[in-house]
PDB file of N, CA, C and O in Angstrom, chain B, residues numbered from 101:
ATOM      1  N   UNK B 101      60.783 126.515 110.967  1.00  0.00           N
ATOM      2  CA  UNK B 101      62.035 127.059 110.469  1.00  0.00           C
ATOM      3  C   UNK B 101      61.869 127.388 108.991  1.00  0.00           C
ATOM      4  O   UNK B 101      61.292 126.651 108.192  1.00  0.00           O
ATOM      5  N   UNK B 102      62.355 128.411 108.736  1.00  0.00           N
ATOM      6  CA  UNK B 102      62.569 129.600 106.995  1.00  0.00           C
ATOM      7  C   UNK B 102      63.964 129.088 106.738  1.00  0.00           C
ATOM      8  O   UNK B 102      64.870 129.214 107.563  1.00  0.00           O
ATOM      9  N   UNK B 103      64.094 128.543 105.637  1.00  0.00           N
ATOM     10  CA  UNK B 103      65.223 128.158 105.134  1.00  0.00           C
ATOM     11  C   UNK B 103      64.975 128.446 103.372  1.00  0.00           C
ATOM     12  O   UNK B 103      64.263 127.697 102.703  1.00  0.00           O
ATOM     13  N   UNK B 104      65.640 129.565 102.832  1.00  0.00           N
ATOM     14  CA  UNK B 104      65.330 129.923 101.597  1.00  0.00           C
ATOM     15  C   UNK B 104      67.134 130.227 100.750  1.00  0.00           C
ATOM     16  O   UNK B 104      68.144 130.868 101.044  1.00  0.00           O
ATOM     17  N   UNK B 105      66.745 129.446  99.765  1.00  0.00           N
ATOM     18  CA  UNK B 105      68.642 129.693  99.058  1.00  0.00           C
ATOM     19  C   UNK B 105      68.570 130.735  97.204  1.00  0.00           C
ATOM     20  O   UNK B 105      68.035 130.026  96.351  1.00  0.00           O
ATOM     21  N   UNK B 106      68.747 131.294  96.986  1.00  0.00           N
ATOM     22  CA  UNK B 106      68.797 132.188  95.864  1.00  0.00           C
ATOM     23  C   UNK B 106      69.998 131.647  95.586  1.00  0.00           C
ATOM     24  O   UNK B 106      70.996 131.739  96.300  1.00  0.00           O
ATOM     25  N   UNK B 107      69.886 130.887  94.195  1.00  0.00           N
ATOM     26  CA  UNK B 107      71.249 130.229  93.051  1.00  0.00           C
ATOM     27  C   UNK B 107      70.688 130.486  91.801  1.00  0.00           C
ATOM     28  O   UNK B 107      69.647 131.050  91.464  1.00  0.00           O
ATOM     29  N   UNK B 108      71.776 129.848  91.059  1.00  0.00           N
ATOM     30  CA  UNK B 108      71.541 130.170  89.800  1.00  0.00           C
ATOM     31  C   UNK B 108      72.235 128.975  89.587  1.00  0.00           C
ATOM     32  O   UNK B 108      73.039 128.496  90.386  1.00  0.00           O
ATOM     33  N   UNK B 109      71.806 128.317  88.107  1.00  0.00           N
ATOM     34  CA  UNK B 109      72.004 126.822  87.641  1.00  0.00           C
ATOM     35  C   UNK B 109      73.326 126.473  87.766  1.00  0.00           C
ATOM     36  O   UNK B 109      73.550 125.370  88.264  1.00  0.00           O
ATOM     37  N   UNK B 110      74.586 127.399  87.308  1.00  0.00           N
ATOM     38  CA  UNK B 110      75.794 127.396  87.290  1.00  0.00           C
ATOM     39  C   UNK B 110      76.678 127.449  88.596  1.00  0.00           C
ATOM     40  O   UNK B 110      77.907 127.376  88.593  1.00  0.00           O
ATOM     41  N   UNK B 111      75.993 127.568  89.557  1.00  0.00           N
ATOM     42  CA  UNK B 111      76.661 127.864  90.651  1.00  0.00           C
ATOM     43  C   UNK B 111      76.907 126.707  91.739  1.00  0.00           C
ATOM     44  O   UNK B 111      76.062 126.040  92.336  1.00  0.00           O
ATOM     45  N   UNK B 112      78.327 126.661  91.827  1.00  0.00           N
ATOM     46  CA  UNK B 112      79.024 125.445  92.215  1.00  0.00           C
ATOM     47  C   UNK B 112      78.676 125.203  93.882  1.00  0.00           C
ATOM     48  O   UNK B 112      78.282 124.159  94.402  1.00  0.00           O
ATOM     49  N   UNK B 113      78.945 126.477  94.518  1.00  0.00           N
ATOM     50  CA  UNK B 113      78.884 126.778  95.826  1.00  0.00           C
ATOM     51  C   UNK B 113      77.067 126.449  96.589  1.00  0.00           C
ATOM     52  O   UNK B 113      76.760 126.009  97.697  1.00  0.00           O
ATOM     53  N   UNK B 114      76.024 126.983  95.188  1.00  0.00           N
ATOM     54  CA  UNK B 114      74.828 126.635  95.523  1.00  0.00           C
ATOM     55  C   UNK B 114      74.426 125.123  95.574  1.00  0.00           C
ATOM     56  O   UNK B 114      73.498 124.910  96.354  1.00  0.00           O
ATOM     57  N   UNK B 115      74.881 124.098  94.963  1.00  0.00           N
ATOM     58  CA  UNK B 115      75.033 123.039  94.621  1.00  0.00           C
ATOM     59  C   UNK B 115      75.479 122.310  96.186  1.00  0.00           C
ATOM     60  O   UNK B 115      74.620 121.749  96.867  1.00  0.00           O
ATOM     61  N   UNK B 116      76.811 122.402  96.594  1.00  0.00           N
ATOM     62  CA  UNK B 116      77.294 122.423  97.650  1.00  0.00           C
ATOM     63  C   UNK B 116      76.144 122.864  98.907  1.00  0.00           C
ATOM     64  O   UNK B 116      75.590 122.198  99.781  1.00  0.00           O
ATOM     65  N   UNK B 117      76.104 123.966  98.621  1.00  0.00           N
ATOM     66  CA  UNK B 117      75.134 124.441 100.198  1.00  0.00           C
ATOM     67  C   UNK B 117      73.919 123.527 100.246  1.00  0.00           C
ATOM     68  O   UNK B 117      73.426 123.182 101.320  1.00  0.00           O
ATOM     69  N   UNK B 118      73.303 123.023  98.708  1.00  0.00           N
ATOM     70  CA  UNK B 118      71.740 122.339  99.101  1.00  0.00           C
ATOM     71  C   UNK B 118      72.294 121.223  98.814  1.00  0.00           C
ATOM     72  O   UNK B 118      71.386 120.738  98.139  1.00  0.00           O
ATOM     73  N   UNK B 119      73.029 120.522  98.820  1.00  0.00           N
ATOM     74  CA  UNK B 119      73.822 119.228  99.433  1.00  0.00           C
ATOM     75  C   UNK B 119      73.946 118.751 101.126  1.00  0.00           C
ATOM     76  O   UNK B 119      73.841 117.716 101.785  1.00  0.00           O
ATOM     77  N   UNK B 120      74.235 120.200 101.351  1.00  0.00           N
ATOM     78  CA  UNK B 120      74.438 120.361 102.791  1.00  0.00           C
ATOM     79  C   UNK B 120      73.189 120.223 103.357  1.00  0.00           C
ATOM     80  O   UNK B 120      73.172 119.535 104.377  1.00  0.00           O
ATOM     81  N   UNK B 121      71.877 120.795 102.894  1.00  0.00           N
ATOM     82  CA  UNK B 121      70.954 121.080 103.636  1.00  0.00           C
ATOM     83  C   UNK B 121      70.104 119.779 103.405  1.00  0.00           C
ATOM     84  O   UNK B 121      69.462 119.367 104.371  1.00  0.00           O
ATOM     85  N   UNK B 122      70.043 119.160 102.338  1.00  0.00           N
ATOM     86  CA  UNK B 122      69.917 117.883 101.980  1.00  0.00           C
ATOM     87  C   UNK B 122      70.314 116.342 103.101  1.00  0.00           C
ATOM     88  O   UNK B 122      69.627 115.323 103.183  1.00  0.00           O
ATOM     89  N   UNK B 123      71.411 116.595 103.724  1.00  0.00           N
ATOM     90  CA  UNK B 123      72.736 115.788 103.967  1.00  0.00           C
ATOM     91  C   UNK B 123      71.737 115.982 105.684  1.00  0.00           C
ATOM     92  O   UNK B 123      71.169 115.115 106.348  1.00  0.00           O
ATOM     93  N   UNK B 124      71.843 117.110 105.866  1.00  0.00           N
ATOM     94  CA  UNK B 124      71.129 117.502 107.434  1.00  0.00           C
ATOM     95  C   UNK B 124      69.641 117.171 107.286  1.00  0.00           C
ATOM     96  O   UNK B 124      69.260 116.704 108.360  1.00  0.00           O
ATOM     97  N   UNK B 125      68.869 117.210 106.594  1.00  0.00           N
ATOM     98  CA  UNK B 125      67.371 116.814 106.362  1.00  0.00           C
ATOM     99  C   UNK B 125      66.928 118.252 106.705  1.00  0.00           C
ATOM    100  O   UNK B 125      65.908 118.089 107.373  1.00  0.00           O
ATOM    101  N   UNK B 126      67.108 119.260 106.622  1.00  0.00           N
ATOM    102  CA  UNK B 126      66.984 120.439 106.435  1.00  0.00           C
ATOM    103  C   UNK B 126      66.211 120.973 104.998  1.00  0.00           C
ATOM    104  O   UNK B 126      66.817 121.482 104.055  1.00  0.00           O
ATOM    105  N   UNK B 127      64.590 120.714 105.059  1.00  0.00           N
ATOM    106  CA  UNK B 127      63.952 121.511 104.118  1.00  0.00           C
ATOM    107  C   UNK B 127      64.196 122.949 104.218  1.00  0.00           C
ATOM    108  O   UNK B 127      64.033 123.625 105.234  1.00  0.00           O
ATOM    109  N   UNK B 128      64.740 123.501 102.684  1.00  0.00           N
ATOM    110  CA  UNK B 128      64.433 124.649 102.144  1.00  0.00           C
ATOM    111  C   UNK B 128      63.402 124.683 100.755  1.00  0.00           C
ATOM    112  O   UNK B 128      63.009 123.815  99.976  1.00  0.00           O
ATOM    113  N   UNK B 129      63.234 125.855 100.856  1.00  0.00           N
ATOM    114  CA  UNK B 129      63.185 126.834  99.315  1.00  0.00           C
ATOM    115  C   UNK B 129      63.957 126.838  98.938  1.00  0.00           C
ATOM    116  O   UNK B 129      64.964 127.135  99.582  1.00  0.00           O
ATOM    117  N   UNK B 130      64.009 126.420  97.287  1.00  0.00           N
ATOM    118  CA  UNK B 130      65.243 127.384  96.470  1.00  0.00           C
ATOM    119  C   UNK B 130      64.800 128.454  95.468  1.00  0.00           C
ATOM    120  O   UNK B 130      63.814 128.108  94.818  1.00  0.00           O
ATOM    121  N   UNK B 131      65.265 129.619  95.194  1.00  0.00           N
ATOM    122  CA  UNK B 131      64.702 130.200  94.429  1.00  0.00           C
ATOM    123  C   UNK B 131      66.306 130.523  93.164  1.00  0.00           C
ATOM    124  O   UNK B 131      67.448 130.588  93.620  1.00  0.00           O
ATOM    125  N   UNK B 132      66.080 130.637  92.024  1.00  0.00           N
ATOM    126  CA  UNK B 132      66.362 130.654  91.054  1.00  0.00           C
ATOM    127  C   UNK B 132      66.703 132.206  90.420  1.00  0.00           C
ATOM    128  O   UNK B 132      66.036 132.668  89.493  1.00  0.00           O
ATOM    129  N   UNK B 133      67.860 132.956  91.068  1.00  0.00           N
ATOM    130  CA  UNK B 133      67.201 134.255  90.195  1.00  0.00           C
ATOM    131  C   UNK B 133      67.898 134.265  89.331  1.00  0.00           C
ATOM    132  O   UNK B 133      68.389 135.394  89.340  1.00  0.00           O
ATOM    133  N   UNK B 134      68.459 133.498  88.207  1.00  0.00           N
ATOM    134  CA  UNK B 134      68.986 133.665  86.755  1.00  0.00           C
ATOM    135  C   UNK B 134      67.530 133.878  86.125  1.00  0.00           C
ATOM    136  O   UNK B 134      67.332 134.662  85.197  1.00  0.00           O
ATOM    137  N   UNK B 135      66.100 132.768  86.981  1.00  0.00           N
ATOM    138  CA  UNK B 135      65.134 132.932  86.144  1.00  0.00           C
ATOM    139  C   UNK B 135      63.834 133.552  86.380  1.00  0.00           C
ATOM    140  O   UNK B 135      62.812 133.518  85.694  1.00  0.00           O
ATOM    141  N   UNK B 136      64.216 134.434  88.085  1.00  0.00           N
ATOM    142  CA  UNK B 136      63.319 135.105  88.382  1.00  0.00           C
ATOM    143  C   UNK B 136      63.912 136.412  88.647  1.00  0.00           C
ATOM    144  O   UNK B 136      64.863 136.490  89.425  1.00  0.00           O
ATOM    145  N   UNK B 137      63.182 137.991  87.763  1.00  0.00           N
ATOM    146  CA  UNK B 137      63.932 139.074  88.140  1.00  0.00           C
ATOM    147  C   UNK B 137      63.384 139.585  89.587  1.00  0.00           C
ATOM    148  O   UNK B 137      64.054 139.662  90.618  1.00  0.00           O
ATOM    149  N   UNK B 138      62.714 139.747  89.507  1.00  0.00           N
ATOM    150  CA  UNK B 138      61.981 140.475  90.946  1.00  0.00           C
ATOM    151  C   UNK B 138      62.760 139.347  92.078  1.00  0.00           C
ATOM    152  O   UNK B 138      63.443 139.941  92.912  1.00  0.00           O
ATOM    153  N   UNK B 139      62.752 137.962  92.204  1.00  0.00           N
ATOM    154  CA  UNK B 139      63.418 137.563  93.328  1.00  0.00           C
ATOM    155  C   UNK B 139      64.566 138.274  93.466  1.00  0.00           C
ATOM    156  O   UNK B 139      64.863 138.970  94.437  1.00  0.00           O
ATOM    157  N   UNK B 140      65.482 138.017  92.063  1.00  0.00           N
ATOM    158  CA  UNK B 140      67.011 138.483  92.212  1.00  0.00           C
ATOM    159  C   UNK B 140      67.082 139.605  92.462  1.00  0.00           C
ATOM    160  O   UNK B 140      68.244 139.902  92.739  1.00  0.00           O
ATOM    161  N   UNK B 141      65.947 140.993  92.546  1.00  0.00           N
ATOM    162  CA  UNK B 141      65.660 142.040  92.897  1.00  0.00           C
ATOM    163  C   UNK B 141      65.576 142.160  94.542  1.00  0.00           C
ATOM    164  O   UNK B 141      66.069 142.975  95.321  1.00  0.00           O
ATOM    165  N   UNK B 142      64.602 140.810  94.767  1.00  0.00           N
ATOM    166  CA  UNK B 142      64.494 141.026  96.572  1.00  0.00           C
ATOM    167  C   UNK B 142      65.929 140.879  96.641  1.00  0.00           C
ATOM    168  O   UNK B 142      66.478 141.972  96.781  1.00  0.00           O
ATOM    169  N   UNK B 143      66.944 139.624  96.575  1.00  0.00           N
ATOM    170  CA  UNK B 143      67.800 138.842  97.267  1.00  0.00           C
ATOM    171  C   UNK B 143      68.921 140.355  97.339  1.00  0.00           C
ATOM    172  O   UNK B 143      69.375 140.821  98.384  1.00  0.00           O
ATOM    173  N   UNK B 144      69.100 140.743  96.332  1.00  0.00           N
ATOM    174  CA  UNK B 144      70.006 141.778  96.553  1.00  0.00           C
ATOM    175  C   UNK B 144      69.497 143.492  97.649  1.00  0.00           C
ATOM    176  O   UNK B 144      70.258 144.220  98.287  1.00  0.00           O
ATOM    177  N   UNK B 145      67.835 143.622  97.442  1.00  0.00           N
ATOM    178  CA  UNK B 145      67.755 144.315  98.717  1.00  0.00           C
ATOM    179  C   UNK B 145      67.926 143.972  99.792  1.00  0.00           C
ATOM    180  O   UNK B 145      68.381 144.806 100.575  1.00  0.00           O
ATOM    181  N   UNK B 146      67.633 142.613 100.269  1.00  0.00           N
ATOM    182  CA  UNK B 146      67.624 141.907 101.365  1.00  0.00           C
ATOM    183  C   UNK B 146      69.482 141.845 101.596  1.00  0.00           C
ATOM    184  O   UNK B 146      70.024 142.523 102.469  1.00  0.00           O
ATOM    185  N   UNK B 147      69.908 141.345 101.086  1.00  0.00           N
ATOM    186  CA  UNK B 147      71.318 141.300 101.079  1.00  0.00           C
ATOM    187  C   UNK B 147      72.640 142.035 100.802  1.00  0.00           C
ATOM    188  O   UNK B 147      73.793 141.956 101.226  1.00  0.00           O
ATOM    189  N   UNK B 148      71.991 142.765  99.932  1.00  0.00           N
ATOM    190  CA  UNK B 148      72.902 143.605  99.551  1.00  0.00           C
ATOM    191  C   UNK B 148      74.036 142.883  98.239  1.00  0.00           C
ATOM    192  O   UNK B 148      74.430 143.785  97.499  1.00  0.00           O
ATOM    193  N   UNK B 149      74.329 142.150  98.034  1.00  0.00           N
ATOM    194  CA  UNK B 149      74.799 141.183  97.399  1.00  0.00           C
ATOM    195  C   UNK B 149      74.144 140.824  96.083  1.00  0.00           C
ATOM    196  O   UNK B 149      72.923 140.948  96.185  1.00  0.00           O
ATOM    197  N   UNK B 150      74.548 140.401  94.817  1.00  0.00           N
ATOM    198  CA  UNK B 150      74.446 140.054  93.649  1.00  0.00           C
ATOM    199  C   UNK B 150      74.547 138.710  93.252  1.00  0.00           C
ATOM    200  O   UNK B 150      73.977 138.052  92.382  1.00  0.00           O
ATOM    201  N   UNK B 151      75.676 138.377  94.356  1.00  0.00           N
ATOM    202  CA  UNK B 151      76.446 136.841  93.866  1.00  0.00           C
ATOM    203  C   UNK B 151      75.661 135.966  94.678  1.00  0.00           C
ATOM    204  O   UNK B 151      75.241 136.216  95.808  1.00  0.00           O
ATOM    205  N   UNK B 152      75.523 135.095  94.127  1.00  0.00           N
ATOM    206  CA  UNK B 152      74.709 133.564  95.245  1.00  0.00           C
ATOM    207  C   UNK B 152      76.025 132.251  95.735  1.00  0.00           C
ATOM    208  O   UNK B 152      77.144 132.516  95.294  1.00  0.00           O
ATOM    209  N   UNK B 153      75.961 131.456  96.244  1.00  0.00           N
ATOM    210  CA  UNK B 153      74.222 131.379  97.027  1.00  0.00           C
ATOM    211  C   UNK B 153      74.232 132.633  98.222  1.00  0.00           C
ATOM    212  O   UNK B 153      75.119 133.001  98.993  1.00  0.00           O
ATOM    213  N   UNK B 154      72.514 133.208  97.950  1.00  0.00           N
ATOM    214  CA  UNK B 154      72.594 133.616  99.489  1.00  0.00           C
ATOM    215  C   UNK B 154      71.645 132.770  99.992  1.00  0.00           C
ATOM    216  O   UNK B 154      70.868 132.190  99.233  1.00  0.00           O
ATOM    217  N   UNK B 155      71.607 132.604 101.359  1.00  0.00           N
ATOM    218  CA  UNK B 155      70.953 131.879 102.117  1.00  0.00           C
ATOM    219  C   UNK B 155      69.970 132.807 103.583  1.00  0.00           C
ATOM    220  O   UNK B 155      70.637 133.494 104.357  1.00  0.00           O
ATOM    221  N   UNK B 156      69.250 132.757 103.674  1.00  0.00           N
ATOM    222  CA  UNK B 156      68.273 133.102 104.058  1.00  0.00           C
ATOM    223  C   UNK B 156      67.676 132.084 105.134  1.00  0.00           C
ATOM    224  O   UNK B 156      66.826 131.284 104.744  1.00  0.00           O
ATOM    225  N   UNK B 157      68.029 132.076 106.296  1.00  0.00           N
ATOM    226  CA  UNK B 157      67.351 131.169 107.691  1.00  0.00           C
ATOM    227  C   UNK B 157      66.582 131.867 108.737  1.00  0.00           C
ATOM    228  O   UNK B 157      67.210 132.008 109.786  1.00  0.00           O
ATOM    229  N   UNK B 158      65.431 132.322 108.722  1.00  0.00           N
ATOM    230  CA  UNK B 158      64.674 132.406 109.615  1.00  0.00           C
ATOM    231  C   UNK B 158      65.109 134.389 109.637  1.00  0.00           C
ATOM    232  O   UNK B 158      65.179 135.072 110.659  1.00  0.00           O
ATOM    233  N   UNK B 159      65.310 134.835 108.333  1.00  0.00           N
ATOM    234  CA  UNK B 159      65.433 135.493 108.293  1.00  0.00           C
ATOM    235  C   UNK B 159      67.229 136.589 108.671  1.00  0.00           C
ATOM    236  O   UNK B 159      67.686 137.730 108.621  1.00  0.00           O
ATOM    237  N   UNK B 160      67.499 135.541 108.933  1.00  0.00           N
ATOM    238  CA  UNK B 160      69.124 136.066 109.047  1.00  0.00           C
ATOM    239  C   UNK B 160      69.739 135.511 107.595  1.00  0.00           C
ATOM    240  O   UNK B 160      69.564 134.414 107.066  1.00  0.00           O
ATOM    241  N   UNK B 161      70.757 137.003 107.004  1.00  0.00           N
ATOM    242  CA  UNK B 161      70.960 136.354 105.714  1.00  0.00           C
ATOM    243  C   UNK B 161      72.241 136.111 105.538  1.00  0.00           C
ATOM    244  O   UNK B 161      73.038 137.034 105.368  1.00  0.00           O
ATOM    245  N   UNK B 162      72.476 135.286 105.550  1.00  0.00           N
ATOM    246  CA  UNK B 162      74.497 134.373 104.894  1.00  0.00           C
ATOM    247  C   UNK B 162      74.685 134.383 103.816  1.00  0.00           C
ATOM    248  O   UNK B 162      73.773 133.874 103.163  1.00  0.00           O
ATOM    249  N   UNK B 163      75.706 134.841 103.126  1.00  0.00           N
ATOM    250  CA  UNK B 163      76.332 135.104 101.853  1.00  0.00           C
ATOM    251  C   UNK B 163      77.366 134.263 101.634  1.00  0.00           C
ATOM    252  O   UNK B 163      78.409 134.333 102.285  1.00  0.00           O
ATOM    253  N   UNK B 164      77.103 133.182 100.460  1.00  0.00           N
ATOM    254  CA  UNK B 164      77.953 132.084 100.321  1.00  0.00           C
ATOM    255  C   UNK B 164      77.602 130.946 101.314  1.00  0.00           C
ATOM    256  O   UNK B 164      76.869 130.944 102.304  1.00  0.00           O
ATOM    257  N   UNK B 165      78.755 129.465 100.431  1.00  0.00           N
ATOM    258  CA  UNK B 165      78.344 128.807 101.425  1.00  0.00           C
ATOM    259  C   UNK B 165      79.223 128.689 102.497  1.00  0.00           C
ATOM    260  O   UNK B 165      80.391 128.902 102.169  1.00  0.00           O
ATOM    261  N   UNK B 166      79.029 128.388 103.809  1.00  0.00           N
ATOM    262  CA  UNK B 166      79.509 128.571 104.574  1.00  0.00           C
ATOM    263  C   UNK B 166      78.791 127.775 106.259  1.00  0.00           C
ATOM    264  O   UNK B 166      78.117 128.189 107.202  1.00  0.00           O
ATOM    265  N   UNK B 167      79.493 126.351 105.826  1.00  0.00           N
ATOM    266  CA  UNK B 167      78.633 125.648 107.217  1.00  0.00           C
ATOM    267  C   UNK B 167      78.937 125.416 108.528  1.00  0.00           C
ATOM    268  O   UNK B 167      78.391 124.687 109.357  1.00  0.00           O
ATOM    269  N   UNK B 168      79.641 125.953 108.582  1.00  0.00           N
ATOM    270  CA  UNK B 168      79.755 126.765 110.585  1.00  0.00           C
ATOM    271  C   UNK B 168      78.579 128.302 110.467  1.00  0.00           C
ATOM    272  O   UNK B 168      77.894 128.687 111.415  1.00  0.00           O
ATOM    273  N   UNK B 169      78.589 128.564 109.918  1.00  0.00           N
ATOM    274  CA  UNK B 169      77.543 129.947 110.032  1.00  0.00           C
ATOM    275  C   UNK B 169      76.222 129.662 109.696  1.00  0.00           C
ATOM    276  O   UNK B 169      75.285 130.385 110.035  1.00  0.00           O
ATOM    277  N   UNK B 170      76.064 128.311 108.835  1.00  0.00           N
ATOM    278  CA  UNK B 170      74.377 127.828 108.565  1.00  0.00           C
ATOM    279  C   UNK B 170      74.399 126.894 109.723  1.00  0.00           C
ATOM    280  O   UNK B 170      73.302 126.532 110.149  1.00  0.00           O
ATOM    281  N   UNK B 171      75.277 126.531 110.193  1.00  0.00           N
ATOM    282  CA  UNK B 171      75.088 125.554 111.580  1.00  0.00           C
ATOM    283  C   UNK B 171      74.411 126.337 112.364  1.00  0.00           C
ATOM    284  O   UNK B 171      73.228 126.242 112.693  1.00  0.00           O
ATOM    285  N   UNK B 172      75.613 127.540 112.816  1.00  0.00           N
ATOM    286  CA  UNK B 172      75.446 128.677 113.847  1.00  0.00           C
ATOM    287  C   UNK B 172      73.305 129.232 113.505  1.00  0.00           C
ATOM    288  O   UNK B 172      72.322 129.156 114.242  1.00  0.00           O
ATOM    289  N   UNK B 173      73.430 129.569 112.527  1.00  0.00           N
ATOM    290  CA  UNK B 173      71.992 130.240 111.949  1.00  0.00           C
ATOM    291  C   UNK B 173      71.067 129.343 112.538  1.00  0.00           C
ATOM    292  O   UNK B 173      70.495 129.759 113.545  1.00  0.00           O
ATOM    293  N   UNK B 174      70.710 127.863 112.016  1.00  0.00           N
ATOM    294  CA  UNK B 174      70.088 126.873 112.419  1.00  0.00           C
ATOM    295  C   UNK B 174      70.103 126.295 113.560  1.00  0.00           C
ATOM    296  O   UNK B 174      69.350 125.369 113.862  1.00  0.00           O
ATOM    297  N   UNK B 175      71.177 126.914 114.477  1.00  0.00           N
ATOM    298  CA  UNK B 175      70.589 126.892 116.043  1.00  0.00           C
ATOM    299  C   UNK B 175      70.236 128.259 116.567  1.00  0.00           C
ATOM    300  O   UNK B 175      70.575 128.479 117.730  1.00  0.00           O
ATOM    301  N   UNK B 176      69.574 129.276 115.869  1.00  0.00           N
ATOM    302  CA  UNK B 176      69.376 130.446 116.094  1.00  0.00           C
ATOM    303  C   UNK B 176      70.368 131.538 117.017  1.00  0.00           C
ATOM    304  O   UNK B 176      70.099 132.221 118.005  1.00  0.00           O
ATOM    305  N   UNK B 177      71.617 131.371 116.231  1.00  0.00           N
ATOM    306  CA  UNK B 177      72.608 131.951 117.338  1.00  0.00           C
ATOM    307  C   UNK B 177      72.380 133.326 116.303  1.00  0.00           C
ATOM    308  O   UNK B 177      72.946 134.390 116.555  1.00  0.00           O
TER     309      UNK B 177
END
């Protein structure tokens, strides 16, 4: 399983989501794009989106946090 989160230090909701993934024993990636440009470059082609967290599971991408839909993701629905 691909479990990858794009935050930025300030972000309350990112904090929350890798709490969550933490809480489930759910290894991710986190990637950082306040301090990487080219990531924050992918996350927004990939997503379309600017704002974090996005979340990234096995290649399906969720915008914000949101744990009925990282549930849903993480049983590959």
């Amino acid at each position: 399983m691909s479990v990858i989160i794009y935050t930025t230090p300030t972000c309350g909701f990112c904090k929350h989501a890798k709490a969550y993934f933490e809480e489930k024993g759910i290894e991710f990636s986190e990637i950082d794009v306040a301090r990487d440009r080219e990531k924050a470059k992918e996350m927004v082609e990939k997503s379309g989106q600017m704002g974090v967290p996005v979340i990234e599971i096995n290649g399906k991408m969720l915008i914000g946090f949101d744990p009925a839909a990282i549930d849903s993701a993480l049983a590959g629905e």
